[in-house]
C-alpha positions as CSV (number, residue, x, y, z in Angstrom):
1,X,19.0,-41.0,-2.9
2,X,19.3,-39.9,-6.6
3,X,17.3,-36.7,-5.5
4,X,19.2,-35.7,-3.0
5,X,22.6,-36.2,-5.1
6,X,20.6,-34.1,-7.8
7,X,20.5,-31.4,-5.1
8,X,24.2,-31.3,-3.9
9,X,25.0,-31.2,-7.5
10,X,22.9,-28.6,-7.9
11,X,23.4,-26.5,-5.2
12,X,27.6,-26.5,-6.0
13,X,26.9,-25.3,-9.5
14,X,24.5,-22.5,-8.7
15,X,25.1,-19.1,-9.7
16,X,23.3,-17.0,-7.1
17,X,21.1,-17.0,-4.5
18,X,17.9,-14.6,-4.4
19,X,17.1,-10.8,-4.9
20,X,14.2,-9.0,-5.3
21,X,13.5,-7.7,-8.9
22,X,10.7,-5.1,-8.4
23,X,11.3,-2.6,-6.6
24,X,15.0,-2.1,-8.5
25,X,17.5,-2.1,-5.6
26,X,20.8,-1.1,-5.3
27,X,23.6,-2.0,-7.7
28,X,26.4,-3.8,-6.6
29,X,29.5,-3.6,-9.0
30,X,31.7,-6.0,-6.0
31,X,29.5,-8.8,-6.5
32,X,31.1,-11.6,-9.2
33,X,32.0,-8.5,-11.4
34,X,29.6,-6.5,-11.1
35,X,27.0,-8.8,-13.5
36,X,25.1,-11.0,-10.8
37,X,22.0,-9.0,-8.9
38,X,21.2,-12.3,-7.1
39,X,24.7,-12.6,-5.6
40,X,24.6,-9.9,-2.6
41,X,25.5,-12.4,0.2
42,X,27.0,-15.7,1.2
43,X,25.4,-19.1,1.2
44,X,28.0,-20.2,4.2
45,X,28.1,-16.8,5.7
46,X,26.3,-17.8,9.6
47,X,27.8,-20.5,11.3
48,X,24.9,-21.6,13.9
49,X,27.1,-22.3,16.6
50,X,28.6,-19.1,16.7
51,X,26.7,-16.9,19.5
52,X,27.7,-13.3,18.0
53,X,25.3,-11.6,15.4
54,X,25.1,-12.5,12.3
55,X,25.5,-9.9,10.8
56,X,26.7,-8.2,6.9
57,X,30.1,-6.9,6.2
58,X,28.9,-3.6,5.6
59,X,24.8,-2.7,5.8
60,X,24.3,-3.3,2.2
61,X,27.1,-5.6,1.3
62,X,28.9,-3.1,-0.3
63,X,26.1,-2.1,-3.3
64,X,26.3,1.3,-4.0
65,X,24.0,4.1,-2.9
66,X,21.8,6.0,-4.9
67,X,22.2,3.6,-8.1
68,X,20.0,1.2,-9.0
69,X,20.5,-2.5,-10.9
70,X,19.2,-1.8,-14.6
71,X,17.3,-4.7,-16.1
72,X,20.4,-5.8,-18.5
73,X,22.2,-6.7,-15.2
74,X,19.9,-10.1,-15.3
75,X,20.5,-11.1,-18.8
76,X,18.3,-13.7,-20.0
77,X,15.9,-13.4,-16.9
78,X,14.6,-10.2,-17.6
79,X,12.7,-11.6,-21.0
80,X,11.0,-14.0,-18.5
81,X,6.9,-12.8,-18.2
82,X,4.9,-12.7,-15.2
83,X,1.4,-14.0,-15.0
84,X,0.0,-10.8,-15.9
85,X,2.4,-10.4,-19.4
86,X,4.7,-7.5,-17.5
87,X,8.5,-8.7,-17.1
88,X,9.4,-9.8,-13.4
89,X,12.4,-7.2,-13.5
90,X,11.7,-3.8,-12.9
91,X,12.5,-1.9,-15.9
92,X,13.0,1.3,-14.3
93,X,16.8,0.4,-12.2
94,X,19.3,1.8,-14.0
95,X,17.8,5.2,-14.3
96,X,17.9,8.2,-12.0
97,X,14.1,7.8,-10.9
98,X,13.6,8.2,-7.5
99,X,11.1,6.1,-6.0
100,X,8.8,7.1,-3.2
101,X,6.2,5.2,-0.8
102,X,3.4,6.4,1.5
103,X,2.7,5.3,5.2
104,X,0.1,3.1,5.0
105,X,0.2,2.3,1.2
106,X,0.6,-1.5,0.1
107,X,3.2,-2.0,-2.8
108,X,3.9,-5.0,-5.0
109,X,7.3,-6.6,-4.0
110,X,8.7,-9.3,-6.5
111,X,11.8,-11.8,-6.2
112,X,13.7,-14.2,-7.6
113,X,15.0,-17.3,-6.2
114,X,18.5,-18.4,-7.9
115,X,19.6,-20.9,-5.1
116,X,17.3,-21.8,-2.3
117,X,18.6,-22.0,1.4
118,X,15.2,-22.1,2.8
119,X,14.9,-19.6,6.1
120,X,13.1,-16.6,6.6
121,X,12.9,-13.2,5.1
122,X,11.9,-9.5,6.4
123,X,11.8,-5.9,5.8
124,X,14.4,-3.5,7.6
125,X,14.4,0.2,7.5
126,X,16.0,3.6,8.4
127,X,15.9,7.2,7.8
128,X,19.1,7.9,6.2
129,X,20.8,9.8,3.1
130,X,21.7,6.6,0.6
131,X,25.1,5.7,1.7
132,X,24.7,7.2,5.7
133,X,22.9,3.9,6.6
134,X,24.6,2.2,9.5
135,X,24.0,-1.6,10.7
136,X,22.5,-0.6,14.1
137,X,20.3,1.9,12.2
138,X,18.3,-0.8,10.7
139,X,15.0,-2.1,12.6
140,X,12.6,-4.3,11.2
141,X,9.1,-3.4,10.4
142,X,7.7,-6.7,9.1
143,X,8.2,-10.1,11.3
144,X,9.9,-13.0,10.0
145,X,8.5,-15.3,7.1
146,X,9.0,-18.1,5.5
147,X,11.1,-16.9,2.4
148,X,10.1,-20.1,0.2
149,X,6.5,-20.8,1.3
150,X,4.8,-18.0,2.9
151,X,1.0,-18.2,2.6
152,X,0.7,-14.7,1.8
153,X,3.5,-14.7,-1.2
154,X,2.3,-16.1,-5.0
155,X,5.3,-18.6,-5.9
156,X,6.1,-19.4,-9.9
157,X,7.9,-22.0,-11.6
158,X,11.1,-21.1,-13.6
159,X,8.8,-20.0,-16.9
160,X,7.7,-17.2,-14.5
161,X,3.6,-18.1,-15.0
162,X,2.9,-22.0,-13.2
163,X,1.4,-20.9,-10.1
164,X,3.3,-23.8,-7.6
165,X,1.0,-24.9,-4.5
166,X,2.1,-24.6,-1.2
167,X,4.0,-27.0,1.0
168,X,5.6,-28.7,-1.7
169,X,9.6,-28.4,-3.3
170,X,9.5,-28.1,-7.5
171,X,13.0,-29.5,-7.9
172,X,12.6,-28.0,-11.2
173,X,16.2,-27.0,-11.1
174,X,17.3,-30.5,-11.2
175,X,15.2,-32.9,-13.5
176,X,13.7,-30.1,-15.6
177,X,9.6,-31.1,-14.3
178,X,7.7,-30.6,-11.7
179,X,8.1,-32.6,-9.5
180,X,5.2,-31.7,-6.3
181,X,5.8,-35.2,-4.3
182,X,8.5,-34.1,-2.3
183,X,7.0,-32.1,0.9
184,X,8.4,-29.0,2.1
185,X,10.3,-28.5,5.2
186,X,12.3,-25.9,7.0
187,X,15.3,-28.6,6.6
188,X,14.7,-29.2,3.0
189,X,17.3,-27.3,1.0
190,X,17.2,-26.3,-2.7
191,X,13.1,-26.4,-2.4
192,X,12.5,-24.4,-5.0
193,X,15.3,-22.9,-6.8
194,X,15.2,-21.1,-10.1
195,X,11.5,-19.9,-8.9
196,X,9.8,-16.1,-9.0
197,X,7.8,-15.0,-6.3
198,X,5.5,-12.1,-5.7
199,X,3.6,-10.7,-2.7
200,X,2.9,-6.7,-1.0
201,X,4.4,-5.0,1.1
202,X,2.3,-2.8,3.7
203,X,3.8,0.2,5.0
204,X,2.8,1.1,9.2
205,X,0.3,4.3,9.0
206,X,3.2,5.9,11.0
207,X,5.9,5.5,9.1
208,X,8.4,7.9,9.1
209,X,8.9,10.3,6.5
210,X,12.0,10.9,4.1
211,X,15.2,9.6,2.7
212,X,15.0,5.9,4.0
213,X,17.4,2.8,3.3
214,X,15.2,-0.2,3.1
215,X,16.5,-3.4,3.7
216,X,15.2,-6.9,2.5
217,X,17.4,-9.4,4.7
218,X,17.1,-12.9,4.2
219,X,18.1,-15.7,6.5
220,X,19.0,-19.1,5.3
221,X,18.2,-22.6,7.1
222,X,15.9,-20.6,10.4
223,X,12.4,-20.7,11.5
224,X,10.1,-17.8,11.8
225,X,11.2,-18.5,15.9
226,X,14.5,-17.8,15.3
227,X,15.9,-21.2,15.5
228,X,18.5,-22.5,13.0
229,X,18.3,-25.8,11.5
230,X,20.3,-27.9,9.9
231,X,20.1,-29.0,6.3
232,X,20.0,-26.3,3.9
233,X,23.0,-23.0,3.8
234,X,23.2,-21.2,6.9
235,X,23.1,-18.3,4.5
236,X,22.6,-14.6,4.8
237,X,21.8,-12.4,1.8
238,X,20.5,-8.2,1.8
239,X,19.4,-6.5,-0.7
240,X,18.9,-2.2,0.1
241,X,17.1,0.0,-1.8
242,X,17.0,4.1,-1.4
243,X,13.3,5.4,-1.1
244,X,11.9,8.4,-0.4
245,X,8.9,8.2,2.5
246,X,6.3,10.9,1.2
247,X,4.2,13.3,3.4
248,X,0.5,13.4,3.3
249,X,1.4,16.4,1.1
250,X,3.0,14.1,-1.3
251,X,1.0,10.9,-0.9
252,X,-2.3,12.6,-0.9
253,X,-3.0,11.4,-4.5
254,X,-2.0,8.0,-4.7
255,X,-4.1,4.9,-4.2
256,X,-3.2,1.9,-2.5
257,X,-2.4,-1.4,-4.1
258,X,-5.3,-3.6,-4.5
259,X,-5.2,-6.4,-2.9
């Protein structure tokens, strides 16, 4: 009973939500002025008995195109290390670099997550000039995972280094330990908040080449089936960033990730 009046607690005083951190994605100065990267969302925002889409207020929720969040936006969170001593933020947002990927190339993908609604995660994309992205434009080119305990993602307690084992909540957030007893569920919310997480990111051989808007769109309190449960946020949060798709021309010197 105390843990789960820990968790209300908790979840009512949170600050934010989730974002990824590496690659920088786009700034969004409308967010809880302008300061909060983790923010780009609602934690209420998809009512499960409602049988329209659920779907963002604009593609991006408003961040704006071509600009990236710059490591200050995180504040204290950007001094926190990753296991291998480089800081979980990228370092680069906030500058005019433009970023590119290569069709069938596997890049590192990290997050944060601020305030956990449990649910399931993916990877959207289109070809579009940053800013000429449109909602219907977006198709996904990953499947649904689990955004809190995917096998194939590397989760970290809040000092960015404790590797956390799977199917288990850290309730860090709330007593300050770890506390591995309490199994995880789709139902359980606040699972793991205030924990970083890292995996890759494989881009199809075929991918289409250019300006592209990719989209990182997380679903609160769902299955990898689609179906909604009940007990954590039915929440939605998106994060975009504006990539650039090389050619074999371009990519023709780049490794892939090792994995």
């Amino acid at each position: 009973m105390m843990r789960v009046l820990l968790a209300f607690t908790g979840a009512m005083v949170a600050e934010g939500h989730g974002t990824v951190t590496l690659p920088a994605m786009r700034n969004n100065p409308t967010i809880s002025g302008g300061w909060c990267p983790w923010c780009q969302g609602e934690q209420d925002f998809c009512d499960p008995s409602d049988t329209n889409p659920c779907n963002p207020p604009s593609p991006c929720w408003g961040a704006t195109p071509g600009e990236t969040v710059g490591p200050d936006k995180f504040n204290d969170f950007n001094k926190v290390p990753s296991p291998d001593g480089t800081p979980w933020i990228d370092q680069t947002g906030g500058t005019d670099k433009v970023t590119m990927w290569c069709p069938g190339k596997t890049v590192p993908i990290r997050f944060y997550i601020n305030a956990d609604h449990n649910g399931v995660v993916r990877w959207e994309s289109q070809l579009a000039a940053p800013g000429s992205e449109t909602e219907e434009g977006f198709k996904n080119f990953t499947s649904w995972v689990s955004f809190n305990n995917d096998p194939a993602t590397k989760y970290y307690d809040k000092d960015g280094i404790t590797l956390l084992k799977p199917d288990t909540c850290t309730w860090a957030s709330f007593n300050n330990t770890l506390d591995l007893g309490v199994p995880w569920t789709p139902e359980v919310a606040h699972c793991r908040d205030d924990v970083w997480a890292e995996s890759l990111l494989t881009l199809p051989a075929d991918f289409p080449t250019g300006q592209t808007v990719f989209r990182w769109f997380w679903y609160g309190a769902m299955k990898t089936d689609g179906t909604r449960v009940m007990g954590p946020e039915h929440s939605l949060f998106a994060n975009c960033a504006d990539i650039v798709v090389g050619t074999p021309e371009q990519c023709g010197d780049l490794e892939p990730v090792a994995v």
